[in-house]
BATIGU-946562 format. One record per atom (N, C-alpha, C, O): residue in three letters; chain; atom name; x, y, z. Coordinates in steps of 0.2 Angstrom, whole numbers. Layout:
<atoms>
ATOM | res | chain | atom | c1 | c2 | c3
ATOM | ALA | A | CA | X | Y | Z $
...
</atoms>
This chain:
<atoms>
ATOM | res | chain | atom | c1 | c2 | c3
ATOM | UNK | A | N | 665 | 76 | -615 $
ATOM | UNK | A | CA | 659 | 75 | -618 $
ATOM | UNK | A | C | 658 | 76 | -625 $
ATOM | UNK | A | O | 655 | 72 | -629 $
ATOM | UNK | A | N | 662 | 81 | -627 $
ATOM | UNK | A | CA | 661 | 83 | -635 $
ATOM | UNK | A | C | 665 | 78 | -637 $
ATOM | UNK | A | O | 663 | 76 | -643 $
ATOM | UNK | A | N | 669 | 74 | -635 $
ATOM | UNK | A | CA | 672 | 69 | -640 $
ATOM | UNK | A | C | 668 | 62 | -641 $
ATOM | UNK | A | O | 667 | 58 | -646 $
ATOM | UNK | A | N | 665 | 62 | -634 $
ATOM | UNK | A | CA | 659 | 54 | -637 $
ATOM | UNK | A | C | 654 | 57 | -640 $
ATOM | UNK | A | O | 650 | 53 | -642 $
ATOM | UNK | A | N | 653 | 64 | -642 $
ATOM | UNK | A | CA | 645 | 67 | -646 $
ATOM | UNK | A | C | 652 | 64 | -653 $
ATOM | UNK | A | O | 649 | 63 | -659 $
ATOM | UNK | A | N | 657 | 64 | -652 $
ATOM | UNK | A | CA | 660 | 66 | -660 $
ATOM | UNK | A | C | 661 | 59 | -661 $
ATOM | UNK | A | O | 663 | 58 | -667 $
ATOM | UNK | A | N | 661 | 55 | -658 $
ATOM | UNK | A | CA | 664 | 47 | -659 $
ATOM | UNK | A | C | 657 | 43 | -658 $
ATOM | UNK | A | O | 657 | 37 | -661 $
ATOM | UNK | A | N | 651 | 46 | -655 $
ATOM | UNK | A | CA | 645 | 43 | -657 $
ATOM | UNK | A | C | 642 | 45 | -663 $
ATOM | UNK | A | O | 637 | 42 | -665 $
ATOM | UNK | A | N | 646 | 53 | -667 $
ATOM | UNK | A | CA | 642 | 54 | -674 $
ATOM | UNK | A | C | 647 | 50 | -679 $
ATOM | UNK | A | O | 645 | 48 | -685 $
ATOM | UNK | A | N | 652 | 49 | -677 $
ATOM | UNK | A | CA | 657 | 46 | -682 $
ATOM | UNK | A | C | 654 | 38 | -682 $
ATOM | UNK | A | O | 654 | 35 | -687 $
ATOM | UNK | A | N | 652 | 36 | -677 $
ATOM | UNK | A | CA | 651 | 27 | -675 $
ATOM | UNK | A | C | 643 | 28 | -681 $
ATOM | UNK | A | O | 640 | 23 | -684 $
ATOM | UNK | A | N | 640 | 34 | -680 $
ATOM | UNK | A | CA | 634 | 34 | -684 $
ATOM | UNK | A | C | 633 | 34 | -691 $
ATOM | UNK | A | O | 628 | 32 | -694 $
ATOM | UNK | A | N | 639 | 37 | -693 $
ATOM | UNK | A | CA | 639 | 38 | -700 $
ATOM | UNK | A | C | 643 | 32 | -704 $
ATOM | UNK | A | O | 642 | 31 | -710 $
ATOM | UNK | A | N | 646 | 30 | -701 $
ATOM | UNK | A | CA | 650 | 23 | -703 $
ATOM | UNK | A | C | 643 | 18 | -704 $
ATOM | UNK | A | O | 641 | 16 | -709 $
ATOM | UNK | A | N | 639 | 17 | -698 $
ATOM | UNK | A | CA | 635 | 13 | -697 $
ATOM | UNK | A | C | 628 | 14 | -703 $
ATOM | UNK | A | O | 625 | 9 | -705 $
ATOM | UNK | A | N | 628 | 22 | -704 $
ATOM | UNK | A | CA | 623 | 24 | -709 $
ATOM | UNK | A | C | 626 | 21 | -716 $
ATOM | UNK | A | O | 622 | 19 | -721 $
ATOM | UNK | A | N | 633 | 21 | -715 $
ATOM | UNK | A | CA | 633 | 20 | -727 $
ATOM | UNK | A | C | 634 | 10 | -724 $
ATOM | UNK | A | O | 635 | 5 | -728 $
ATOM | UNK | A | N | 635 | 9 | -721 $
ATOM | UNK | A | CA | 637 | 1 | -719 $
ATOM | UNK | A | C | 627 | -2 | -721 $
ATOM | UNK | A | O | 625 | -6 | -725 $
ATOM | UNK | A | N | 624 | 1 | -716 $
ATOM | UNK | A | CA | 616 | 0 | -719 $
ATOM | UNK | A | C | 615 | 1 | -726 $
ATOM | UNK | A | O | 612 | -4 | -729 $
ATOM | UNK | A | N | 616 | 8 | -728 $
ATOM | UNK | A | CA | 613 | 10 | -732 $
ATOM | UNK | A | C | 615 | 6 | -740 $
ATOM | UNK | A | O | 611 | 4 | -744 $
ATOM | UNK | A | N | 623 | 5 | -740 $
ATOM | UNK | A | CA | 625 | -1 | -744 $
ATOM | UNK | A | C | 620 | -8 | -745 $
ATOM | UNK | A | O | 619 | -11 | -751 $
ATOM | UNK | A | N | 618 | -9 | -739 $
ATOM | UNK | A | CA | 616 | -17 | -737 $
ATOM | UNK | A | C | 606 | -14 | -740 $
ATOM | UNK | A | O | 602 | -18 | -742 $
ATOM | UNK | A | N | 606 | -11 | -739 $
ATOM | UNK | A | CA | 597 | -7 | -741 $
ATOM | UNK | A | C | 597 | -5 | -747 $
ATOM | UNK | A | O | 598 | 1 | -747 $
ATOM | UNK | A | N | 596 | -7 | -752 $
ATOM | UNK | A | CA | 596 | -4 | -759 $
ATOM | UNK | A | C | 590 | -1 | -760 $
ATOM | UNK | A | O | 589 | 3 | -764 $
ATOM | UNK | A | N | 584 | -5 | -757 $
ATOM | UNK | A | CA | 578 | -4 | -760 $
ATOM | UNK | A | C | 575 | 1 | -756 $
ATOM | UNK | A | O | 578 | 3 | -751 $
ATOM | UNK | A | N | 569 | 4 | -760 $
ATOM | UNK | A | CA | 566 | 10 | -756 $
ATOM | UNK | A | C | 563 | 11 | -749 $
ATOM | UNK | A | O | 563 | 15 | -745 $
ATOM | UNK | A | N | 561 | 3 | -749 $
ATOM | UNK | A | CA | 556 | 0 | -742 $
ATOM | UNK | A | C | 561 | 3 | -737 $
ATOM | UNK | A | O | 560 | 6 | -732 $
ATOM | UNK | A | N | 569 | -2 | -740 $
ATOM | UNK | A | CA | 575 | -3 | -733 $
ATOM | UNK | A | C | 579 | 5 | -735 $
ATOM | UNK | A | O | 583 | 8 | -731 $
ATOM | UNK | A | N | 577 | 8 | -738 $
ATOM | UNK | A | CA | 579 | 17 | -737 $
ATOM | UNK | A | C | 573 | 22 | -731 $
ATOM | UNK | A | O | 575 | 26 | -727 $
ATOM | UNK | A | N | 567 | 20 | -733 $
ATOM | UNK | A | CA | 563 | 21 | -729 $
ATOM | UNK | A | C | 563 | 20 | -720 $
ATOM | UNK | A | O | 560 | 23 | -716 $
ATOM | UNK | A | N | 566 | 16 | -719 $
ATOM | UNK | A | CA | 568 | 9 | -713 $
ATOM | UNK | A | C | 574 | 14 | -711 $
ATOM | UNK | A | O | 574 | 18 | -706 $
ATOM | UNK | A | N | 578 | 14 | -715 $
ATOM | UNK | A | CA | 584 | 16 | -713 $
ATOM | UNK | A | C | 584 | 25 | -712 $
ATOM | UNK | A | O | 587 | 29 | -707 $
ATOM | UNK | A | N | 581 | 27 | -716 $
ATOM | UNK | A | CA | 579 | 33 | -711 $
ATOM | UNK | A | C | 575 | 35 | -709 $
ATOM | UNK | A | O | 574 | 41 | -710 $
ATOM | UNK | A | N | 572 | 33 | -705 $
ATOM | UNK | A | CA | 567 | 31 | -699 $
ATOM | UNK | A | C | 572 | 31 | -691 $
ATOM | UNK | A | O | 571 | 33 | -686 $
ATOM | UNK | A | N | 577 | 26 | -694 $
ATOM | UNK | A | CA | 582 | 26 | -689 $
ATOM | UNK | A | C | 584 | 28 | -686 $
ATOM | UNK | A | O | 585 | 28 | -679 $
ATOM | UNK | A | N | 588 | 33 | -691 $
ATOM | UNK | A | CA | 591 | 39 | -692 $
ATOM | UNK | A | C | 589 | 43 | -690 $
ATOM | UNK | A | O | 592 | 46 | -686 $
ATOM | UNK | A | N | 583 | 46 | -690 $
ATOM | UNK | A | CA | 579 | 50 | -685 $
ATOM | UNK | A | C | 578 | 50 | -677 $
ATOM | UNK | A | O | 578 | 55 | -673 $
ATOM | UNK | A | N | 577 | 43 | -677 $
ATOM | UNK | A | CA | 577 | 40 | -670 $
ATOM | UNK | A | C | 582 | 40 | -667 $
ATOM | UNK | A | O | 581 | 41 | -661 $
ATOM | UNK | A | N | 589 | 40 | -668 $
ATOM | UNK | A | CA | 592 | 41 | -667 $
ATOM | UNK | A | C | 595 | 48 | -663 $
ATOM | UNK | A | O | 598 | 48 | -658 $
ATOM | UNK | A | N | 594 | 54 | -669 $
ATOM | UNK | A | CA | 596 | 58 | -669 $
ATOM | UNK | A | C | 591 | 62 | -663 $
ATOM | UNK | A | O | 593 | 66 | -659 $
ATOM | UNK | A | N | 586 | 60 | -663 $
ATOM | UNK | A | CA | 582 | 62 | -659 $
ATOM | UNK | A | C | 583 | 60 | -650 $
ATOM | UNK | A | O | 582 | 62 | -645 $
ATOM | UNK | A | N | 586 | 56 | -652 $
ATOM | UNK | A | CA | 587 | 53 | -644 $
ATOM | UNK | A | C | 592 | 56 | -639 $
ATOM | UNK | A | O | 591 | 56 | -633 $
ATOM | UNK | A | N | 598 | 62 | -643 $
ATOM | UNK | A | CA | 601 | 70 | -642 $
ATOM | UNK | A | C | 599 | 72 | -641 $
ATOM | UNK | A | O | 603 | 74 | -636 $
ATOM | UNK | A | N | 593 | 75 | -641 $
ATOM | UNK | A | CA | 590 | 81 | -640 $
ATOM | UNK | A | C | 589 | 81 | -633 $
ATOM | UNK | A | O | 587 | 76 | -630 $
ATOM | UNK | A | N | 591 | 89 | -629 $
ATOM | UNK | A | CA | 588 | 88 | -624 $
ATOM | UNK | A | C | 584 | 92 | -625 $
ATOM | UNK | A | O | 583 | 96 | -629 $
ATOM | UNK | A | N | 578 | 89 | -616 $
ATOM | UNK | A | CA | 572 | 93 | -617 $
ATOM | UNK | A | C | 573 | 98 | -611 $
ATOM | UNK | A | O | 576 | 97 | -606 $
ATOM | UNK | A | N | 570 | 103 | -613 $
ATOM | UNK | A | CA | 570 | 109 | -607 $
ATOM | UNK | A | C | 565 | 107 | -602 $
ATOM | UNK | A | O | 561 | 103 | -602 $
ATOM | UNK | A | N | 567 | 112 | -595 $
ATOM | UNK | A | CA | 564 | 111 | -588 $
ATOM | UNK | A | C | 558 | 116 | -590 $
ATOM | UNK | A | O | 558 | 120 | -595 $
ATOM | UNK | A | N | 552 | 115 | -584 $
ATOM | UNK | A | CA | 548 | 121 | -585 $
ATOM | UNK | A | C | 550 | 126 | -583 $
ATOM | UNK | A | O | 548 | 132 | -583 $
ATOM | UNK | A | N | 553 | 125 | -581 $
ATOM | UNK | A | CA | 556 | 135 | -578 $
ATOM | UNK | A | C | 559 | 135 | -585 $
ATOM | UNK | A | O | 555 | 138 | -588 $
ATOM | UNK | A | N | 564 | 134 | -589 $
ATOM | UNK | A | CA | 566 | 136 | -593 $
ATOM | UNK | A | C | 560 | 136 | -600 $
ATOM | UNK | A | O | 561 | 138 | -605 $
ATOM | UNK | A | N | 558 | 134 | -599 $
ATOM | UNK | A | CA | 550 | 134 | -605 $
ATOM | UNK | A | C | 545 | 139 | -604 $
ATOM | UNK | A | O | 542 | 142 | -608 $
ATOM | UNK | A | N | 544 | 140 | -595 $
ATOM | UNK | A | CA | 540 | 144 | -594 $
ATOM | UNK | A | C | 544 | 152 | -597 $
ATOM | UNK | A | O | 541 | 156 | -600 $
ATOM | UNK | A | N | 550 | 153 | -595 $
ATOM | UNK | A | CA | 555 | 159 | -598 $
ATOM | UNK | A | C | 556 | 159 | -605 $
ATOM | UNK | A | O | 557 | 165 | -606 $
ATOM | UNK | A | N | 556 | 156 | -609 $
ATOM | UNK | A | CA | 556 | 155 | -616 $
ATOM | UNK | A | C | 550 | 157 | -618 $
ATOM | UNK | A | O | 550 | 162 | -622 $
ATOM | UNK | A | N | 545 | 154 | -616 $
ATOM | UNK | A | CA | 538 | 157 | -617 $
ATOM | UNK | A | C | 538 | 164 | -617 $
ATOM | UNK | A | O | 538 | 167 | -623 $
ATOM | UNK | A | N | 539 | 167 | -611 $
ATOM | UNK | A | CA | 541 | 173 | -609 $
ATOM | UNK | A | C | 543 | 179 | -615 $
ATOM | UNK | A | O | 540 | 184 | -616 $
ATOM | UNK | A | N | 548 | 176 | -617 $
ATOM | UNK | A | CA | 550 | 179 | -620 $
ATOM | UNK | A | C | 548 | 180 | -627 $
ATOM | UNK | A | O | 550 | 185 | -631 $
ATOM | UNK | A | N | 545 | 175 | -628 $
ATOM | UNK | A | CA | 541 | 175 | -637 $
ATOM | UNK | A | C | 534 | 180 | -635 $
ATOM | UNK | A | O | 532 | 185 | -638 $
ATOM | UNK | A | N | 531 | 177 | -632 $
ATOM | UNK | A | CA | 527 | 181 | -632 $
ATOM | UNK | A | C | 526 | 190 | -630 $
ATOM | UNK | A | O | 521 | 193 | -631 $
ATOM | UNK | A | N | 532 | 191 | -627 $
ATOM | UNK | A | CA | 537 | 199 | -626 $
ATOM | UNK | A | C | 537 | 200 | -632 $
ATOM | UNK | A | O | 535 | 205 | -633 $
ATOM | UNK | A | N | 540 | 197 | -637 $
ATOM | UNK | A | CA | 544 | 199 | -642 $
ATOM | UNK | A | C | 536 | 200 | -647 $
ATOM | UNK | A | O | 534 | 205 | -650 $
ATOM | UNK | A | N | 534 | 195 | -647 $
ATOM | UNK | A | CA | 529 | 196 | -653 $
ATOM | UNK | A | C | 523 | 201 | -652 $
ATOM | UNK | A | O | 519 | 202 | -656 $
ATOM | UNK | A | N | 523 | 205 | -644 $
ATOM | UNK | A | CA | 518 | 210 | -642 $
ATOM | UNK | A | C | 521 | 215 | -645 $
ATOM | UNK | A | O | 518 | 219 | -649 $
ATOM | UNK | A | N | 529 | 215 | -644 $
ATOM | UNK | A | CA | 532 | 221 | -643 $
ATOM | UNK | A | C | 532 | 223 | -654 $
ATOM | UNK | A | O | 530 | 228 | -657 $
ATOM | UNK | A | N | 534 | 217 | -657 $
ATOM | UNK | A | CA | 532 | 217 | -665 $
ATOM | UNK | A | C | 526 | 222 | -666 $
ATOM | UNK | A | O | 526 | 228 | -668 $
ATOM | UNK | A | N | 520 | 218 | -664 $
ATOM | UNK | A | CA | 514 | 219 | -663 $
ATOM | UNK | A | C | 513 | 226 | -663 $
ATOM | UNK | A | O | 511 | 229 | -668 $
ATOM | UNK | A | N | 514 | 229 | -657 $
ATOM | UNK | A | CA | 512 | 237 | -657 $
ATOM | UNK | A | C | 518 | 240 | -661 $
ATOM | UNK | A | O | 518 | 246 | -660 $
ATOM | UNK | A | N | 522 | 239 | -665 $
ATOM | UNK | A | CA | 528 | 242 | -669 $
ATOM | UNK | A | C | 521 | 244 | -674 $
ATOM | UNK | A | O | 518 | 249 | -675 $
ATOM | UNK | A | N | 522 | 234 | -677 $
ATOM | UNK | A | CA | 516 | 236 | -684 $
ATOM | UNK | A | C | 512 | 240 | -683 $
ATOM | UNK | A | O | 511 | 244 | -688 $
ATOM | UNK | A | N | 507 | 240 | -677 $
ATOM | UNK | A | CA | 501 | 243 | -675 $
ATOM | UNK | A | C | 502 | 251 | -676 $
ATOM | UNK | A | O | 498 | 253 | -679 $
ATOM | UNK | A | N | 507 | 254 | -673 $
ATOM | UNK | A | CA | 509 | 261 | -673 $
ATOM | UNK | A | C | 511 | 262 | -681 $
ATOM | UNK | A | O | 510 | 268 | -683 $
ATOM | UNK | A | N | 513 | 257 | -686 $
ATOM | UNK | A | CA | 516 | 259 | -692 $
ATOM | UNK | A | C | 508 | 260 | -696 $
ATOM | UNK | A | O | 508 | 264 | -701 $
ATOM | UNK | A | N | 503 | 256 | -695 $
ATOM | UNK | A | CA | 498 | 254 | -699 $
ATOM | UNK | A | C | 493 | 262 | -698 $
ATOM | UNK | A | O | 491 | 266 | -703 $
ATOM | UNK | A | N | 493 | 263 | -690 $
ATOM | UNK | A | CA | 492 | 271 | -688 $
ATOM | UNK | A | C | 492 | 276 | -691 $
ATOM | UNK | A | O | 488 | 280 | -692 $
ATOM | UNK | A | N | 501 | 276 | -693 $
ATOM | UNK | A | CA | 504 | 282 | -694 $
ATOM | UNK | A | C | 503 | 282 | -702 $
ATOM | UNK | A | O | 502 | 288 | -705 $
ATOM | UNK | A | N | 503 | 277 | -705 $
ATOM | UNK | A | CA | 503 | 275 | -714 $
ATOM | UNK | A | C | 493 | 278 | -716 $
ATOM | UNK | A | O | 490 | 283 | -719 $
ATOM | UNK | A | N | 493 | 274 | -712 $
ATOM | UNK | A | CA | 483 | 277 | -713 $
ATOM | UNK | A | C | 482 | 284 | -711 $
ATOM | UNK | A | O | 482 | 288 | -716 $
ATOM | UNK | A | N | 481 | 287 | -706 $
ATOM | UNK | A | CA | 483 | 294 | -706 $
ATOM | UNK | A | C | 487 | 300 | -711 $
ATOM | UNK | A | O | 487 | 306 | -711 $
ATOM | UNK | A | N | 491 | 297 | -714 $
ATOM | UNK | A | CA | 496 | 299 | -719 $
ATOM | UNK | A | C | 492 | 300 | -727 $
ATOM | UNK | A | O | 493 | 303 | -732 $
ATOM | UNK | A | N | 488 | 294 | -725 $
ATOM | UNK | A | CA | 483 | 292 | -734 $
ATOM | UNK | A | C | 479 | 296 | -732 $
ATOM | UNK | A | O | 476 | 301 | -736 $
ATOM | UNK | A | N | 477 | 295 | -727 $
ATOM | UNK | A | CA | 467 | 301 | -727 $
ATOM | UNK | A | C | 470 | 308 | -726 $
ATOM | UNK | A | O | 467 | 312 | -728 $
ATOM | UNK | A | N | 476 | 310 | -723 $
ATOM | UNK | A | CA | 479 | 316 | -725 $
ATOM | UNK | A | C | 480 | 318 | -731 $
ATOM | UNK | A | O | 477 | 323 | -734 $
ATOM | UNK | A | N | 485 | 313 | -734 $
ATOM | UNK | A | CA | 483 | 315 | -744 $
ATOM | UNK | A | C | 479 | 316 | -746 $
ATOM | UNK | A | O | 479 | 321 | -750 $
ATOM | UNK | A | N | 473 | 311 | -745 $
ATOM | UNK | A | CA | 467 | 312 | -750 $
ATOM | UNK | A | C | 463 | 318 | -747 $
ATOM | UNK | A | O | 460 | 322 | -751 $
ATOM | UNK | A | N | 462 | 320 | -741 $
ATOM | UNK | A | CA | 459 | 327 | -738 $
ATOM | UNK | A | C | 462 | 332 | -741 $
ATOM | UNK | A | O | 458 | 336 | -744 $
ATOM | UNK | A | N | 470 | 333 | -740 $
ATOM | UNK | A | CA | 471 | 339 | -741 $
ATOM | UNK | A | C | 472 | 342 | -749 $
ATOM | UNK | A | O | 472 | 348 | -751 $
ATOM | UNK | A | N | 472 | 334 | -755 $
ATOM | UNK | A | CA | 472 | 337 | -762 $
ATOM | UNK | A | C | 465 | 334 | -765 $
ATOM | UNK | A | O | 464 | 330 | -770 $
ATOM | UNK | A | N | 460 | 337 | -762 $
ATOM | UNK | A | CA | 453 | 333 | -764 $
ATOM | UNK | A | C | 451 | 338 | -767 $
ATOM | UNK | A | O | 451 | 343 | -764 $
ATOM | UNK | A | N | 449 | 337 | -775 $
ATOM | UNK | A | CA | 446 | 341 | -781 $
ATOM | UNK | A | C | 440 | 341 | -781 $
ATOM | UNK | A | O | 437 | 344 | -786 $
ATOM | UNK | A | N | 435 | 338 | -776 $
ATOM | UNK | A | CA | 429 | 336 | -779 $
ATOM | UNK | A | C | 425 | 344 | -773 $
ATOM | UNK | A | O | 420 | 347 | -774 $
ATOM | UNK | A | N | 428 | 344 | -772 $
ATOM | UNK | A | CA | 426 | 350 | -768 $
ATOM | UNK | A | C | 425 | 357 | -770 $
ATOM | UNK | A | O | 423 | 361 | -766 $
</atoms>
């Protein structure tokens, strides 16, 4: 399978300067990589929902678990300033 992925990007790159030669103007560069996209895009595969529904899963785990990191950090920083300014306050 990796050799037709290598012999369809090789078949693609030939085929790219073979265009891109023959397209000099910006319109036919525009054209031609549009192509190129489309192409490249036709590779991709797309995930099942069980595999998206888990992916999910997981982003959104990760980005809670950030969350209370920051959350505990912003706590403990704030606590730490209104202890400063309390315990070296002159106005008193």
């Amino acid at each position: 399978m990796s050799e037709e992925l290598e012999q369809a990007s090789e078949d693609l790159v030939e085929k790219s300067k073979a265009s891109r030669a023959a397209a000099r103007g910006p319109i036919g560069r525009i054209i031609l990589f549009i192509q190129q996209v489309i192409a490249e895009l036709r590779k991709v595969n797309k995930p099942t929902f069980n595999e998206l529904r888990n992916y999910t899963g997981v982003v959104l785990g990760f980005v809670t678990v950030v969350m209370l990191i920051i959350l505990g950090l912003d706590l403990m920083f704030g606590s730490g300033i209104t202890w400063l300014y309390t315990a070296f306050d002159t106005t008193n």
